[in-house]
C-alpha positions as CSV (number, residue, x, y, z in Angstrom):
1,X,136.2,87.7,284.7
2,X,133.3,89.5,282.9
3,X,130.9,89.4,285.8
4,X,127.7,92.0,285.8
5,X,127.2,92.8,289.3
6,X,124.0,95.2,288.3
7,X,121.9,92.2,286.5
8,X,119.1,90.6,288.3
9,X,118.7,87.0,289.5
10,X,115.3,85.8,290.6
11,X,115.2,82.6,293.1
12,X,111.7,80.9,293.4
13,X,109.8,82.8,290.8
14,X,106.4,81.7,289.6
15,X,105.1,81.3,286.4
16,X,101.7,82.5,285.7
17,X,99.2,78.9,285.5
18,X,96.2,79.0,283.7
19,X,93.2,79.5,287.0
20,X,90.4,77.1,285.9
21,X,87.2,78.2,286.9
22,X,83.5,76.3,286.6
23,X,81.6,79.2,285.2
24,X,82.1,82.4,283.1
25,X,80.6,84.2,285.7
26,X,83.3,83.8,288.0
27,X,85.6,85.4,285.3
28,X,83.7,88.2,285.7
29,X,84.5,89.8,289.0
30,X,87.4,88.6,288.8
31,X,90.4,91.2,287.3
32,X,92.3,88.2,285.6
33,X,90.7,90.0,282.3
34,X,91.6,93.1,283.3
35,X,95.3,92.4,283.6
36,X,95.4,90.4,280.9
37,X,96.7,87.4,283.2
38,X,96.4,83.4,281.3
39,X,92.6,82.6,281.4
40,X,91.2,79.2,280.6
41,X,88.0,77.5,280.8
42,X,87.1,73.5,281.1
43,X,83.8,72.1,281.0
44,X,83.6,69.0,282.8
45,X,82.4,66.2,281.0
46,X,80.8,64.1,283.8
47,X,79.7,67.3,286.1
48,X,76.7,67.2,287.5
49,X,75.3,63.7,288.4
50,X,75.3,61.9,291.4
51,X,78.1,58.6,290.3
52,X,76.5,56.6,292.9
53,X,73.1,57.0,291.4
54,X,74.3,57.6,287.8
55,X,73.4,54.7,285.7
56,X,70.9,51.9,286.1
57,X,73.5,49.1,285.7
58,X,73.5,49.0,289.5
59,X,69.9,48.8,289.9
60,X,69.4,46.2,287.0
61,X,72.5,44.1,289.2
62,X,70.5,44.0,292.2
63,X,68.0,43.1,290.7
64,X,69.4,40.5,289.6
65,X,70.9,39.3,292.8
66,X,67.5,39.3,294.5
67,X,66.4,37.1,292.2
68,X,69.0,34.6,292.2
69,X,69.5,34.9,295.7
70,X,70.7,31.8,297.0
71,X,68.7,30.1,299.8
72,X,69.8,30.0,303.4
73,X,71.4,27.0,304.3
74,X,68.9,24.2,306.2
75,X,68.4,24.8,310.1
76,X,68.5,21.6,312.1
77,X,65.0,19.9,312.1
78,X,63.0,20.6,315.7
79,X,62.3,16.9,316.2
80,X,66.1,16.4,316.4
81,X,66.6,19.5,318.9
82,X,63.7,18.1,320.8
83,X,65.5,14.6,320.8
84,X,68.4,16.1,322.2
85,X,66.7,18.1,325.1
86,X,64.7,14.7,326.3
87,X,67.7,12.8,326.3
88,X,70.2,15.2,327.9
89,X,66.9,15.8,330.4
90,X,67.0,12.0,330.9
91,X,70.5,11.6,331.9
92,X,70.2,14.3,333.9
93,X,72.9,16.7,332.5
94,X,73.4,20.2,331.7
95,X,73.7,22.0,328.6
96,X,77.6,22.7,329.8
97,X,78.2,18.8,331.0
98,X,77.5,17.7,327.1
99,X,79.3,20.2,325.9
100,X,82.1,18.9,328.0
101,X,81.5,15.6,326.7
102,X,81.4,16.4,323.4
103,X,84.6,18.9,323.5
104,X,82.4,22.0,322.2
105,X,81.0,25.1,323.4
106,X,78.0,24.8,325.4
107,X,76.6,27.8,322.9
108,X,76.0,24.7,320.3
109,X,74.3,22.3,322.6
110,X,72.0,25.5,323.2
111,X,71.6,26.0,319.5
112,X,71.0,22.4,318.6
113,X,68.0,22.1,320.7
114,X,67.3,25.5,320.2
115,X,66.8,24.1,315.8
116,X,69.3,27.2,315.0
117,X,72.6,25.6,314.8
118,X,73.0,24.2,311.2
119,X,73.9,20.5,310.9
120,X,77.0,19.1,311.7
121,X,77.3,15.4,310.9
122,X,80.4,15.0,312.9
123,X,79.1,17.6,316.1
124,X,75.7,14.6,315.6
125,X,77.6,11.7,315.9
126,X,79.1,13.2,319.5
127,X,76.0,14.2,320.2
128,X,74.6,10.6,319.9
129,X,77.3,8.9,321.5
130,X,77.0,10.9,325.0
131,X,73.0,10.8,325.0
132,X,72.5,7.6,323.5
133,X,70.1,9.2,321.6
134,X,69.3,8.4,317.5
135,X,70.0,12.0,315.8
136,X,70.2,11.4,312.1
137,X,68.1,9.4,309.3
138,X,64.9,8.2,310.0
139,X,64.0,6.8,314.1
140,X,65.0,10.3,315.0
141,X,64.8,10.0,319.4
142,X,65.2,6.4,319.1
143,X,67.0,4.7,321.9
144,X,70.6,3.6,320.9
145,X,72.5,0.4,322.7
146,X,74.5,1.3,325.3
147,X,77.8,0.9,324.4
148,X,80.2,-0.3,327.5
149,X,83.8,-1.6,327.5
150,X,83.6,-4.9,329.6
């Protein structure tokens, strides 16, 4: 075997990388020059700016949102809360006994007669069957026909 037992094998070494630095004066104390070690520059082609705040695209977007901003939907009317307060008041029930009834939350009932709630057709039609009470279309707090299986 022709083996050289005097030759030298290097494990793990290094190659020299080119250091990138953002300014020549940063070369300049540095001894990278001086040793002659492989020195490149990059300028950066976006450096600089603020991206959030870059273009006005964003600004002309909004802008555009606000305008066509699309209206909240419609509140229940007061005169329908109201109706449902006087009639709940008449029967003499709590804000959790019609919610009971009604197999909700008695946060809704609150929110109906508070005119926050938005309108449920079907949440109505409980409502108006428990209290007896006319809650959509036109005689709004009008007395409804009792009802009763004979």
């Amino acid at each position: 075997m022709d083996t050289d037992w005097d030759s030298k094998t290097v494990i793990g070494f290094k190659r020299q990388v080119a250091k990138v630095t953002k300014k020549d004066s940063d070369l300049n104390g540095m001894c990278a020059r001086r040793t002659g070690a492989v020195v490149a520059t990059d300028k950066k082609v976006s450096g600089g700016g603020n991206k959030a705040h870059q273009g006005t695209d964003h600004q002309r977007i909004a802008k555009l949102d606000r305008e066509n901003e699309v209206a909240p939907p419609a509140k229940i009317a007061p005169s329908v809360g109201r109706a449902i307060q006087d009639a709940r008041l008449e029967l003499k029930l709590s804000q959790k006994d019609v919610a009971q009834k009604i197999n909700e939350k008695p946060s809704i009932i609150q929110d109906y007669e508070s005119s926050k709630a938005i309108p449920n057709a079907q949440i109505l039609g409980k409502l108006e069957r428990v209290l007896l009470v006319k809650l959509r279309g036109s005689d709004i707090g009008k007395k409804l026909e009792s009802r009763k299986a004979t």
